[in-house]
N, C-alpha and C positions, 0 to 999 in steps of 0.2 A: 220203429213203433215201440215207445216205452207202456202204451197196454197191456202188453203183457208179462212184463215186469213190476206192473200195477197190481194187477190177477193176481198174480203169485204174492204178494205182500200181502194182498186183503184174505188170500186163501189160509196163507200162514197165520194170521191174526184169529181169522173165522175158527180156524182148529185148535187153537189155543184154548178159546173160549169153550169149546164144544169141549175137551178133556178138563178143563177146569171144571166144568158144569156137569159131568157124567155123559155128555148126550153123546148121543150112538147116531144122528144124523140130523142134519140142517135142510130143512127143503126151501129155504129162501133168503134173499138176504136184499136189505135194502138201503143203498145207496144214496144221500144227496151229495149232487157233482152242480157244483160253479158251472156257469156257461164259458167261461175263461180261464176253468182251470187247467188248461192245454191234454184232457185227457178226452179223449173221441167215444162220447157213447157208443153206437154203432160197433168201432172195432175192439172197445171194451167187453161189448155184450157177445162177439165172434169170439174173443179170447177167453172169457169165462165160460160159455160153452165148452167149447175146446177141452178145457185144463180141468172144471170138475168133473167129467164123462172120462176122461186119460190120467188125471194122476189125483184123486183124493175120495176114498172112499167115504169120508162123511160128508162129503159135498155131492155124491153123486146125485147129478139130474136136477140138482138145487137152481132155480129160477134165480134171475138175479133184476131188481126192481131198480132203476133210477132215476131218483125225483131230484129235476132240474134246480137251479137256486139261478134266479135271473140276475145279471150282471148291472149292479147301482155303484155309481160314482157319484160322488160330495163334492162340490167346488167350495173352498176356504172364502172366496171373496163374495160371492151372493148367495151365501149359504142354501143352496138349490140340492137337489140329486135329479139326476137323468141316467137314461136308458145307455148302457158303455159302450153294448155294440153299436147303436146307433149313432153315438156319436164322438167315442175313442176319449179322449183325452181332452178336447178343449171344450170345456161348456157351450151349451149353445144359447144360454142365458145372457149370458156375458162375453162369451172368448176369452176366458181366465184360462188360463193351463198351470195354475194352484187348485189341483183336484187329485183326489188318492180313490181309490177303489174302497167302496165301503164293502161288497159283498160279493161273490161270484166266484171265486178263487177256491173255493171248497172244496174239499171231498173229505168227506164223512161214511163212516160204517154207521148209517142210521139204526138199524134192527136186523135182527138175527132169529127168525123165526125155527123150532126144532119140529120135526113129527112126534 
């Protein structure tokens, strides 16, 4: 489970920010996560709980929000975009498998809300 190796990097950055800035606590932080960017909301939001409440007092009890980024793949030969889960890697325009991922692979520290 690299979740919580995630946690602890966004945690480390969050606090960064919050002594750069003076602030004395963070009650929220919001996240956009790729649908493919191989990190598991669910045992992300288990792990963030976890880790602000047991090891970072300016994060304590801090909510943590993440907005989805839907997974778009480009095919190069019918200049098309389609749904990635849906349909992985070969267009279903054409059956070209000259397609890159345009978007979904994300994670971003969107916003850093303080009290």
């Amino acid at each position: 489970m690299h979740e919580l190796g995630v946690t602890f990097t966004v945690i480390k950055r969050v606090e960064e920010v919050a002594r750069e800035n003076n602030v004395k606590h963070i009650c929220k932080v919001t996240l956009s996560l790729g649908e493919v960017s191989t990190v598991i909301p669910e045992q992300l939001i288990d792990c963030w709980n976890w880790a602000v409440n047991n090891k970072s007092e300016i994060l304590s009890n801090c909510e943590l929000v993440i907005e989805p980024i839907e997974a778009i793949t480009y095919c190069s030969d019918c200049k098309k975009e389609y749904n990635t889960i849906k349909y992985g890697k070969i267009c279903p325009y054409c059956a070209s498998s000259h397609t890159w991922l345009k978007q979904g692979n994300e994670f971003i520290i969107k916003d850093v809300t303080a009290d």
